[in-house]
C-alpha positions as CSV (number, residue, x, y, z in Angstrom):
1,X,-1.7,-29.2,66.9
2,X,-1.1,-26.2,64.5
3,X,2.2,-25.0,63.7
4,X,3.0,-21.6,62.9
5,X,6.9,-20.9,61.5
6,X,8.5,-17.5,61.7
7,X,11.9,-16.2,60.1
8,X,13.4,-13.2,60.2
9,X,16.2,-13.0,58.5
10,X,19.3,-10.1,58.0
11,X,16.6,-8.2,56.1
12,X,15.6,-5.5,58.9
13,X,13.0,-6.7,60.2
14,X,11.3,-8.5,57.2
15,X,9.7,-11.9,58.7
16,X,7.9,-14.7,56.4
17,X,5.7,-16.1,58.0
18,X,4.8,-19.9,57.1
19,X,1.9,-22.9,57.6
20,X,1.8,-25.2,55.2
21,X,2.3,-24.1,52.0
22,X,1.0,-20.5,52.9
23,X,3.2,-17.4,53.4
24,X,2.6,-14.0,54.6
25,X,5.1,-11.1,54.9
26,X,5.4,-9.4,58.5
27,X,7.1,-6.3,59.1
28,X,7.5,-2.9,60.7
29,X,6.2,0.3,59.6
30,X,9.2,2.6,58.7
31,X,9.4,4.6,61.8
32,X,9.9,1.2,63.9
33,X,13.2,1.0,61.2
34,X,11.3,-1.9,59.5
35,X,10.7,-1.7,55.7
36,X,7.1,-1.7,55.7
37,X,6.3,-4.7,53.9
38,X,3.3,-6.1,55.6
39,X,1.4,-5.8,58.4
40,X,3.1,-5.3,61.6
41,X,2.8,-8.4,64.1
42,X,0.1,-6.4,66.6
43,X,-1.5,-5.4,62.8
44,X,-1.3,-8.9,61.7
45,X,-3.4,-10.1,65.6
46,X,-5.4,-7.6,65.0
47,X,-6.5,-9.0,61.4
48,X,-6.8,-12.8,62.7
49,X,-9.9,-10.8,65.0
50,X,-11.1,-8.9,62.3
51,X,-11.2,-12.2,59.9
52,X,-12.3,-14.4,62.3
53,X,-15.4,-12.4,63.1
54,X,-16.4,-12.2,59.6
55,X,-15.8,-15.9,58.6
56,X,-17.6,-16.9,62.1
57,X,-20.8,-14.7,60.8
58,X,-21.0,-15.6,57.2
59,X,-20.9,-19.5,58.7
60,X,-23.7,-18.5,60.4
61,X,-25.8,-16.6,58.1
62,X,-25.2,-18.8,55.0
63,X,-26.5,-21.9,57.4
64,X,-29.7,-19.7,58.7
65,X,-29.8,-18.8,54.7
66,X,-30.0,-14.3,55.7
67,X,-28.7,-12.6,52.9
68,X,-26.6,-10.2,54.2
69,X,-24.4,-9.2,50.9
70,X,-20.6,-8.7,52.3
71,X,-19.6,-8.5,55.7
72,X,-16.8,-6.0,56.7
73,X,-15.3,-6.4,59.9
74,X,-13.1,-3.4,61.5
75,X,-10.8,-3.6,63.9
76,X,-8.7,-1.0,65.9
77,X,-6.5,-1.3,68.9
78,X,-5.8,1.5,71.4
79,X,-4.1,0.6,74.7
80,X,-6.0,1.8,78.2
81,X,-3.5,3.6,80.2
82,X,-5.1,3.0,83.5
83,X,-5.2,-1.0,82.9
84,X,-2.2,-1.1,80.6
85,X,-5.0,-3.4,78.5
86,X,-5.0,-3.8,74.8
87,X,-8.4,-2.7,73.7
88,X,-10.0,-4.5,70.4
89,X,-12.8,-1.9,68.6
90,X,-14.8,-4.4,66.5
91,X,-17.4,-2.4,64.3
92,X,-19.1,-5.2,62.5
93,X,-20.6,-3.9,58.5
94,X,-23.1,-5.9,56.7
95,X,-24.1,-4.9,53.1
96,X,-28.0,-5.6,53.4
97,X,-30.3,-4.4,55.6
98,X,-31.2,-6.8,57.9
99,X,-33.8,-6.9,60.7
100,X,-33.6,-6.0,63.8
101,X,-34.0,-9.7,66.0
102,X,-31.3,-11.3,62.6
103,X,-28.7,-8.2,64.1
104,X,-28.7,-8.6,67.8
105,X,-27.9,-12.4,67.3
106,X,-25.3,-11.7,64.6
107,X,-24.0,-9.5,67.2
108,X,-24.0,-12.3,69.7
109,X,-22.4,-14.7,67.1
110,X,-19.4,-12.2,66.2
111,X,-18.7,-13.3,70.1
112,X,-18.7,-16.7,69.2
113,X,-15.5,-16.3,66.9
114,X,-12.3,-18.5,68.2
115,X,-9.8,-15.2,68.2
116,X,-12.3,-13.3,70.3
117,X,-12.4,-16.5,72.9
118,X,-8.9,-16.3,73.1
119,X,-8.5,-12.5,72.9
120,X,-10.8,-12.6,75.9
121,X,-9.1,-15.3,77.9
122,X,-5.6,-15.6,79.5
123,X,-3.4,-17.6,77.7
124,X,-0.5,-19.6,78.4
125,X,2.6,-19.3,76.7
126,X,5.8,-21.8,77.2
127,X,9.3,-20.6,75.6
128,X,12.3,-22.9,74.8
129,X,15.2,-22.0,73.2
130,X,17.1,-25.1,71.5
């Protein structure tokens, strides 16, 4: 099991984020009366998709040895009014040019990545407050 700590402290609405000995900075943009110090927490989701995809497809191309050159992965979100669903655009970049049968599975390995699974799943969450 993983463990993820959050703290927000008095500092409007500045949160460190901790694993480990890793830290990230999560905040909200101005206009939210945060202090825009980082990447809002629907920014920050929305980045562990984004990084997840790419890692996911360089794993695979470095073990089928493609040279791709650098993979950029884009990600926006837009909510659909009639579902009240978050939507996740992925547009996926590769550096190279790369054949046509190397870029439909790439396509089909970006689906691969853990985010997406659980992006695309329900999830469970359990709350306790000690």
């Amino acid at each position: 099991m993983s463990e993820i700590q959050a703290i927000t402290s008095k500092q409007k609405y500045k949160t460190v984020v901790t694993k480990d000995q890793h830290a990230i900075i999560v905040d909200e943009p101005i206009e939210m009366a945060g202090q825009n110090l980082g990447m809002s927490p629907k920014d920050l989701l929305a980045g562990a998709l984004a990084s997840c995809t790419s890692i996911t497809i360089r794993m695979y191309v470095d073990r089928k040895g493609w040279e791709v050159g650098d993979i950029r992965v884009r990600v926006t979100t837009d909510k659909d009014e009639a579902s009240q669903k978050q939507i996740f655009r992925r547009t996926i970049e590769l550096e190279s040019e790369v054949e046509e049968a190397h870029r439909s599975r790439i396509l089909a390995i970006a689906d691969k990545c853990p985010v997406h699974k659980i992006l695309e799943q329900s999830s469970a969450i359990e709350t306790s407050l000690i």
